[in-house]
C-alpha positions in Angstrom: 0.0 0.0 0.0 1.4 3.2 -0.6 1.6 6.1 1.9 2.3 9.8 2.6 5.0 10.7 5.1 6.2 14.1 5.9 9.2 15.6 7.8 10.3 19.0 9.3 13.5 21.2 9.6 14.3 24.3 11.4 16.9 27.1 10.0 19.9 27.6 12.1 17.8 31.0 12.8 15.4 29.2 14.5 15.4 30.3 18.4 15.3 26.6 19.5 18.5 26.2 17.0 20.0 29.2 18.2 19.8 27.9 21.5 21.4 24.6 20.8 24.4 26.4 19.1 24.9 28.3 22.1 25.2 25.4 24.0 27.1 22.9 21.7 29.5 26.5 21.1 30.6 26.2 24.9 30.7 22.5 24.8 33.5 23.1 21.9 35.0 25.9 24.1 35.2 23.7 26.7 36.8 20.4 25.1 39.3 22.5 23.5 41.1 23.5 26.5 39.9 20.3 28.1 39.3 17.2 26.6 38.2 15.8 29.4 35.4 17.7 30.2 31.8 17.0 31.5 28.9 19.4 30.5 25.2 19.5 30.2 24.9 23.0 29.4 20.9 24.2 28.4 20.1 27.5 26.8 17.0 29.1 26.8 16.1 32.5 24.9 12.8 35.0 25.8 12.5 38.1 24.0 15.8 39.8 24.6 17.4 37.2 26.9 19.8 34.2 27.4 19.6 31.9 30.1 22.8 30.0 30.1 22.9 27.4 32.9 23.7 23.9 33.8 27.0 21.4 34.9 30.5 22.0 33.8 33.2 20.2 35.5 36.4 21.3 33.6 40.0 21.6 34.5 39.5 24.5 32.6 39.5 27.8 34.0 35.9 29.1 32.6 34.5 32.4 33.3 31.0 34.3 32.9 32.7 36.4 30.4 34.4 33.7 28.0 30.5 32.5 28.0 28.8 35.2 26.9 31.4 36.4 24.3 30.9 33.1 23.0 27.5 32.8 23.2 27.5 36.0 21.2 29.7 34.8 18.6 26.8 32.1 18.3 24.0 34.1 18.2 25.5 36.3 15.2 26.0 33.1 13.4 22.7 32.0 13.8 22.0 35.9 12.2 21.3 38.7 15.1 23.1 41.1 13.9 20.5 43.6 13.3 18.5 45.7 16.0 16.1 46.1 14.2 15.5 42.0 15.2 15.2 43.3 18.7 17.2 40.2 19.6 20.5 40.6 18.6 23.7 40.0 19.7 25.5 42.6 21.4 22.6 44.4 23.5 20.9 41.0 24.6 20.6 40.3 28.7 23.0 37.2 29.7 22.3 35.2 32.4 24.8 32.8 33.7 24.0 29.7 36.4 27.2 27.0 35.7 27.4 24.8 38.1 30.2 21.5 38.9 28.4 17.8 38.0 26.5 15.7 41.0 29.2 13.9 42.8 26.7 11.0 43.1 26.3 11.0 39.5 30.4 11.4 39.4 30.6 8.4 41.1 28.9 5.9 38.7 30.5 7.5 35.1 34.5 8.3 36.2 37.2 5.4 35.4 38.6 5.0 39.0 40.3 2.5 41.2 40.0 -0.2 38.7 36.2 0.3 37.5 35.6 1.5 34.1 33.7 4.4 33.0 30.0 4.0 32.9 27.1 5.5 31.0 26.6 9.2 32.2 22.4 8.4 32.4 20.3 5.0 32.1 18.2 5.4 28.5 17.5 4.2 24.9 19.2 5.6 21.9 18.0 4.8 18.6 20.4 4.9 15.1 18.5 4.5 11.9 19.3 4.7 7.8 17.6 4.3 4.7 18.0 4.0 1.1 16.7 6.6 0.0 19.4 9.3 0.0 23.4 9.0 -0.7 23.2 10.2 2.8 21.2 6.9 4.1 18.7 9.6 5.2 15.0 9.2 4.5 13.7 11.2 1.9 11.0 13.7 3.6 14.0 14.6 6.4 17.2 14.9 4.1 14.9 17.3 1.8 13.2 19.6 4.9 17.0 20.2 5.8 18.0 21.0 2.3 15.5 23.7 2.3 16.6 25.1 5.4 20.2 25.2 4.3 19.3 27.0 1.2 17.0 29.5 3.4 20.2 30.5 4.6 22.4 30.5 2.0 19.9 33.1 -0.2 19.6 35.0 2.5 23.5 35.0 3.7 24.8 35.7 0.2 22.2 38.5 -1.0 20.7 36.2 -3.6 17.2 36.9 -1.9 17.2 40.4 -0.2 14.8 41.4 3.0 14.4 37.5 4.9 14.9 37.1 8.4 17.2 34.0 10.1 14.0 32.9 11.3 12.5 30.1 9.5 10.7 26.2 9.2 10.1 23.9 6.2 8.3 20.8 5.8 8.3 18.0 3.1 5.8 15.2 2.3 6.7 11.9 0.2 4.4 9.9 -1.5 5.8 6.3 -0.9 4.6 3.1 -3.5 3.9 -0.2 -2.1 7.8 -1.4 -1.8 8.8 1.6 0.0 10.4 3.6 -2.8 9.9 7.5 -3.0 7.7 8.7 -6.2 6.4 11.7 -5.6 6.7 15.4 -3.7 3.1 16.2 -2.6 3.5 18.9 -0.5 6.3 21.8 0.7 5.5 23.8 3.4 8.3 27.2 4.2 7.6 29.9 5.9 10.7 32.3 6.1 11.0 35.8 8.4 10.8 38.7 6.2 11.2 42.9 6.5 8.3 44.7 6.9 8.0 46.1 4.1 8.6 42.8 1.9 5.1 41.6 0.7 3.6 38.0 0.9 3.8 37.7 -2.8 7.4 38.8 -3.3 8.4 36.2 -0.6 6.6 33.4 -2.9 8.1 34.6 -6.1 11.7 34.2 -4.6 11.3 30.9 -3.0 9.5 29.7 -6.0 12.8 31.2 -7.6 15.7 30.4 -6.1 14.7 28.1 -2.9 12.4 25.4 -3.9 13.8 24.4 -7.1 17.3 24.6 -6.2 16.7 21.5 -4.0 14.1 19.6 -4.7 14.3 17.2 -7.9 12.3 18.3 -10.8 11.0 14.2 -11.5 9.3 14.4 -7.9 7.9 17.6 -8.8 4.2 17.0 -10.2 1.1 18.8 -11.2 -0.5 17.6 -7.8 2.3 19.0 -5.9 1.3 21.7 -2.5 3.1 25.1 -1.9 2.5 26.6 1.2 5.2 29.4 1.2 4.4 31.8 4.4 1.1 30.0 4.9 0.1 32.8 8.0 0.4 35.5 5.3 3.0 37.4 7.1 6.7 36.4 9.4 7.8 39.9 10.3 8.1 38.6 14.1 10.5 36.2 14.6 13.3 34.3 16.5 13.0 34.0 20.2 10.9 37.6 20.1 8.1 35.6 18.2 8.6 32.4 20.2 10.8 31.2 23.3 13.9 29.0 22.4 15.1 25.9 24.3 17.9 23.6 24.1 17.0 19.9 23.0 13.3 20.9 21.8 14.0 19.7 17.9 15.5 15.9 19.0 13.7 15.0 16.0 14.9 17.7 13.7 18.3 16.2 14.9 17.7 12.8 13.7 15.2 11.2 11.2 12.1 13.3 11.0 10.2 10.6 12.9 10.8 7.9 10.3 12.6 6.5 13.3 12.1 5.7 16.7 13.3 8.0 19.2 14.7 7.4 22.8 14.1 11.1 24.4 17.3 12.3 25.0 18.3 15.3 23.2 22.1 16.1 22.2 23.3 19.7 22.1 25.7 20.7 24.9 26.2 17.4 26.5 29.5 15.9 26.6 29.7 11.9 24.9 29.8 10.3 28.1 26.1 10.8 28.2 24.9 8.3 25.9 22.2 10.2 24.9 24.2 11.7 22.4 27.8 8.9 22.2 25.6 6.0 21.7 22.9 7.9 19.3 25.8 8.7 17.0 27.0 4.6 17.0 24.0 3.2 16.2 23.4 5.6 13.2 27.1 4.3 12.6 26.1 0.7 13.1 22.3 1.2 11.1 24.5 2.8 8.2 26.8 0.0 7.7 24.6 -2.3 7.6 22.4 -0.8 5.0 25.5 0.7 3.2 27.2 -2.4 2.6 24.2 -3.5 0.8 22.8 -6.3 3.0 19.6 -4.5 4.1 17.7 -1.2 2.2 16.6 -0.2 6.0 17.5 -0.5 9.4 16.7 0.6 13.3 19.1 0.1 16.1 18.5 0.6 19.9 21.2 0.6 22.2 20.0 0.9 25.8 22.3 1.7 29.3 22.2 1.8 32.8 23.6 4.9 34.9 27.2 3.8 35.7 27.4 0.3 34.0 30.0 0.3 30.7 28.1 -2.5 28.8 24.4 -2.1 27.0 21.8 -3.8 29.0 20.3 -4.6 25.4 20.7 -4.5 21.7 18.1 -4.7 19.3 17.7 -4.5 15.5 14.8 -4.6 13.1 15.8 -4.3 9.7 12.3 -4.0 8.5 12.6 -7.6 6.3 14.6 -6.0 4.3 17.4 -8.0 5.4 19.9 -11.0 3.4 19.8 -12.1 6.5 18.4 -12.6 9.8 18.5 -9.7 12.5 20.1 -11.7 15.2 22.9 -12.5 12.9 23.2 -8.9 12.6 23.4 -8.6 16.2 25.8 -11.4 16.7 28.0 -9.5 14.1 27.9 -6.3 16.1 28.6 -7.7 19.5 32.0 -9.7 18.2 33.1 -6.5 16.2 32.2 -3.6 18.0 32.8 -2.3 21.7 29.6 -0.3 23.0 30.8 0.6 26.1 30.9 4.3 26.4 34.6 4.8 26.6 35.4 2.9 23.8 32.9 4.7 21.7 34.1 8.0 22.3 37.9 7.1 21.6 36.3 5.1 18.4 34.7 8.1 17.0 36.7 10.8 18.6 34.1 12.5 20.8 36.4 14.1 23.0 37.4 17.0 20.2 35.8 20.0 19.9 33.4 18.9 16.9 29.9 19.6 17.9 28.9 23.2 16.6 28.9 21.2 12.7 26.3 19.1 14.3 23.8 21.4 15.7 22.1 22.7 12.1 20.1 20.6 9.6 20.7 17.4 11.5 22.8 15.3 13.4 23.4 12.7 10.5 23.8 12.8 6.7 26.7 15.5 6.7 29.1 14.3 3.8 30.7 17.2 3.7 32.0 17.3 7.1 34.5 14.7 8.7 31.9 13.3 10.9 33.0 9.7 12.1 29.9 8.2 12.4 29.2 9.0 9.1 31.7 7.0 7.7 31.3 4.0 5.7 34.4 2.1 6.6 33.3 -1.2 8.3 30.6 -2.2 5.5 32.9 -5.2 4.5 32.5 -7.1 7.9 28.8 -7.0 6.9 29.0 -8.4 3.1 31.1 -11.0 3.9 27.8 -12.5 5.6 25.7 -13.0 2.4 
């Protein structure tokens, strides 16, 4: 039977974005000078303010004013560089409340005295791909993010004059019975604008020089939805429209809900919390397995306990898409692959200061950025099974 399914993105503009890269901007600041590091920094943005707060236990001499200079730097990536914004950069009120990590919690994830490290929480993580994409992304997802991207880019290189950083798109996918992509049915993108720049002239150029430049013309039809600005008007925007808040996009960040999801969000939490480490393997694990050509689809859950090393479970569906059977799969995974936290982070080199390329359009999918769980370089230990 064939089916609909539709994902969202965010631009980095986006106040919930903007508060992630705040937070995965410190993270970096942090594992620079300390690679050792333990954070769970949150951001959250009302009107004209930052709230910057959290655990940081560093060796690392951080102070209130290294944060909000880079917090700053953040925010005028994201694009607050104009007052007229009200938000912007330089005149917005910080708000700083860093505190040291729970001893108790300490206790259970620090190598010490002969115990290895544990996982920094108990929870599920779930990695997922697809062949839909190059990427291993699913279709609807890899396409809302490509919109995003380009929402930017016009706007950041003058092709398109008078948007805002603000902005959201959506993509739906017709599906056929055998789970292949046929058709775009609808694209939903709104964009901030000026004041003075009408509803029509925001249409024109996204029909122009957004839409088109990422979405392929043979999935285009006759049938095919715009909704471009569907409220008629984005003058308001960014956290002046709407309150931003670390971790509030976790699906953004992965697979646009063609996945499972375990909760736990990423941005400005060091790897040993496995809500970020072990999300990043098991996309690593889902995309060798469908990258070395033994299965079109696959889910993976990895699940922990606070301060044990090892996964209480693994589990694998692979949809019946599979040469063969999923608990060969997970047989293969256990005998090749160490899951304990510490050995993940050294395996894909979580300890460097990587995590502000991760924050925008996604989690997974980035070609273009040396990403190591991303990588496609242990697909022969899975074709030597068929």
């Amino acid at each position: 039977m064939s089916y609909i399914f539709s994902s969202e993105s965010v631009s980095k503009g986006h106040p919930d974005k903007v508060s992630d890269y705040i937070a995965d901007a410190l993270l970096d600041l942090v594992l620079s000078h300390d690679p050792k590091s333990r954070c769970a920094i949150e951001v959250a943005l009302a009107h004209t303010s930052v709230y910057i707060f959290g655990e940081v236990s560093t060796d690392f001499k951080l102070t209130n004013d290294m944060i909000i200079q880079t917090a700053k730097e953040a925010i005028k990536f994201c694009g607050y560089t104009d007052k007229k914004l009200v938000f912007e950069a330089e005149t917005a009120k910080y708000h700083i409340n860093i505190n040291k990590q729970s001893r108790d919690i300490a206790l259970g994830v620090d190598e010490a005295f002969g115990k290895e490290q544990g996982a920094g929480d108990q929870g599920i993580m779930f990695g997922y791909a697809k062949d839909d994409t190059k990427q291993l992304l699913p279709l609807p997802i890899f396409l809302a993010h490509e919109l995003t991207k380009r929402l930017a880019e016009v706007r950041e290189k003058g092709i398109v004059l008078g948007l805002g950083p603000d902005g959201k798109s959506q993509v739906s996918v017709l599906y056929d019975e055998n789970h292949h992509p046929v058709e775009v049915t609808a694209i939903v993108l709104s964009t901030q604008h000026d004041e003075d720049k009408t509803l029509d002239s925001v249409k024109k150029d996204m029909m122009a020089h957004v839409i088109p430049a990422v979405i392929p013309a043979h999935l285009i039809t006759k049938n095919t939805q715009y909704y471009i600005n569907p409220t008629g008007r984005f003058v308001i925007g960014g956290p002046v429209g709407d309150s931003g808040l670390t971790g509030r996009k976790i699906i953004v960040d992965t697979y646009g809900g063609y996945a499972r999801h375990g909760g736990g969000a990423f941005s400005g939490k060091d790897a040993s919390k496995v809500d970020r480490s072990a999300s990043y393997m098991a996309r690593y694990l889902a995309k060798q397995i469908v990258g070395s050509g033994i299965a079109k689809t696959c889910e993976i859950q990895l699940a922990y306990a606070i301060g044990v090393a090892k996964p209480v479970s693994i589990y694998i569906n692979t949809f019946n898409t599979s040469k063969v059977s999923d608990e060969t799969l997970i047989n293969v995974i256990q005998s090749n692959f160490d899951l304990r936290p510490k050995a993940i982070i050294e395996y894909l080199g979580l300890t460097k200061p990587i995590f502000k390329q991760t924050t925008h359009n996604g989690h997974f999918g980035k070609l273009d950025v040396n990403l190591c769980w991303e990588k496609l370089d242990k697909i022969a230990i899975f074709k030597q099974l068929v």
